[in-house]
Backbone as CSV, one residue per row, in Angstrom:
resi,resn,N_x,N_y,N_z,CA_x,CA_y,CA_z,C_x,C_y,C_z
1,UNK,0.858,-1.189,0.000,0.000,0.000,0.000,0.889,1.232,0.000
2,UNK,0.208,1.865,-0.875,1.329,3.194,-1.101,0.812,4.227,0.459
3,UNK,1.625,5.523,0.558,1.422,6.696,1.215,-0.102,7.324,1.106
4,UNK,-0.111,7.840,0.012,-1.211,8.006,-0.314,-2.602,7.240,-0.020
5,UNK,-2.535,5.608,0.111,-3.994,5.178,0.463,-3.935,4.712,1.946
6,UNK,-2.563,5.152,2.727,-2.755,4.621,3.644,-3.312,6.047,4.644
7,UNK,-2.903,7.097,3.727,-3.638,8.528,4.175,-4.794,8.966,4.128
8,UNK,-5.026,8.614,3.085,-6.819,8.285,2.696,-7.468,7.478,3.369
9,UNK,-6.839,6.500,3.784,-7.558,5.363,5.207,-7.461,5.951,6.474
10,UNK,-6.592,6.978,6.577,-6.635,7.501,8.022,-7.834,8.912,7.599
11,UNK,-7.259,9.911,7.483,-8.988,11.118,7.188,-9.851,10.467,6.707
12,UNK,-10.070,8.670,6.313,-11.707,8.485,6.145,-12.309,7.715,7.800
13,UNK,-11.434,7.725,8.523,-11.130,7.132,10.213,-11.433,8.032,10.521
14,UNK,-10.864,8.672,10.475,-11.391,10.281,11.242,-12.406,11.260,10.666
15,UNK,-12.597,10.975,9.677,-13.861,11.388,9.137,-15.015,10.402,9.851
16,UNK,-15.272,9.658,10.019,-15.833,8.838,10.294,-15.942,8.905,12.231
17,UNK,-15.041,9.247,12.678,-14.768,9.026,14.195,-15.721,10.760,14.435
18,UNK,-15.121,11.911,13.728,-15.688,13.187,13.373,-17.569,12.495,13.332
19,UNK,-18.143,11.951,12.589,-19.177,12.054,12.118,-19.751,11.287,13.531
20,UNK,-19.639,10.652,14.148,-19.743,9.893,15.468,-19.897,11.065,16.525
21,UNK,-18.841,11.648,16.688,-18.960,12.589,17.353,-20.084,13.863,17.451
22,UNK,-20.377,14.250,16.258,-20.847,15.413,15.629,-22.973,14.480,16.285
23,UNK,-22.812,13.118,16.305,-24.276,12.570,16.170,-24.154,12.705,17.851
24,UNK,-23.053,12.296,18.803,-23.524,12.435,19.955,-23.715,13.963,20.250
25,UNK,-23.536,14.894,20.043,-23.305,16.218,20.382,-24.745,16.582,20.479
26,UNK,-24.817,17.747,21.466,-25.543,18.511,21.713,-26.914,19.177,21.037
27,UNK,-25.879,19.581,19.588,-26.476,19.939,18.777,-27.843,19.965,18.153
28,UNK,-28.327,20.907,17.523,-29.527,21.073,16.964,-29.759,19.769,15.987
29,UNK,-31.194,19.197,15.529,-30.310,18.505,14.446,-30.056,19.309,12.959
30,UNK,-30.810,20.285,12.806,-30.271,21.108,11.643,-28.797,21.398,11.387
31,UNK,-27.863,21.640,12.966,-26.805,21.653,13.252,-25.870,20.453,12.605
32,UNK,-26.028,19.313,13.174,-25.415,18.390,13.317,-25.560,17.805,11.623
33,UNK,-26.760,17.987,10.312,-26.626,17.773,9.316,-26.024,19.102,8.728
34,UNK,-25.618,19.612,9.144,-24.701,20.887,8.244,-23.386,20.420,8.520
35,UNK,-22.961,20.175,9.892,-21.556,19.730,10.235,-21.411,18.572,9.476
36,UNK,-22.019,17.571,9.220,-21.811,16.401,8.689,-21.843,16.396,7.617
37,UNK,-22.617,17.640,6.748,-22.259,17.542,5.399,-20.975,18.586,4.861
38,UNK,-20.978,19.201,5.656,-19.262,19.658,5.656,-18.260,18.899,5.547
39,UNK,-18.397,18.304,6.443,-17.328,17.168,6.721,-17.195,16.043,5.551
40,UNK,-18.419,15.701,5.292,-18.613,14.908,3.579,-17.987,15.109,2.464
41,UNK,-18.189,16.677,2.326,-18.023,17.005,1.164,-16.263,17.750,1.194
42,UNK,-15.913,18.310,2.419,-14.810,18.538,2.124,-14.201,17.342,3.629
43,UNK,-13.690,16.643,2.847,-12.797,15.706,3.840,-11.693,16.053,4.883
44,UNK,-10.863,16.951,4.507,-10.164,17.015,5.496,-10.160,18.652,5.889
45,UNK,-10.523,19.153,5.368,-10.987,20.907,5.427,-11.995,21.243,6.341
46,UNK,-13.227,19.638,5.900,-14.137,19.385,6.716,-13.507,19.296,8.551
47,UNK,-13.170,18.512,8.396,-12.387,17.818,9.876,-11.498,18.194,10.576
48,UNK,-10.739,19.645,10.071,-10.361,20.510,10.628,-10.791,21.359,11.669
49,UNK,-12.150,22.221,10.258,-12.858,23.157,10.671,-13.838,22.577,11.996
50,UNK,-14.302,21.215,12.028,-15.128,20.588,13.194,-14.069,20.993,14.589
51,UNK,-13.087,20.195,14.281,-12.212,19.734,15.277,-11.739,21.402,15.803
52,UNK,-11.999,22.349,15.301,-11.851,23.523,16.049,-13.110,24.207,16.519
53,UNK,-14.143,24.421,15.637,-15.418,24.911,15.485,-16.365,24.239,15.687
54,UNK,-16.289,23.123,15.374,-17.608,22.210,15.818,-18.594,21.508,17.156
55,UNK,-19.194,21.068,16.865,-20.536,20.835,18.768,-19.474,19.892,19.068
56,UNK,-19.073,19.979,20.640,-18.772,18.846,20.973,-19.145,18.268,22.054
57,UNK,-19.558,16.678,22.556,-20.300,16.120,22.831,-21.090,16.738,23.793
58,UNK,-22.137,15.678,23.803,-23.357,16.152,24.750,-22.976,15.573,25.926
């Protein structure tokens, strides 16, 4: 396995660990489907911006 897919296996882990998180949280659920489609659509831009800005748990 090259660099590359073993990087792509880790931000889709943490994308994934992110999206876990974002469902226990607090959050509105209007909230929690905006964060999650952030996070979808931009993968690691997504999982940044959570991991600074985003609900965290309830």
């Amino acid at each position: 396995m090259e660099f590359g897919g073993i990087a792509g296996l880790i931000i889709l882990l943490l994308d994934i660990y992110a999206i876990y998180k974002i469902f226990q949280s607090s959050a509105s659920t209007v909230a929690k489907v905006l964060w999650i489609l952030i996070v979808l659509i931009l993968p690691v831009l997504g999982l940044i911006i959570w991991f600074f800005a985003g609900p965290k748990g309830g």
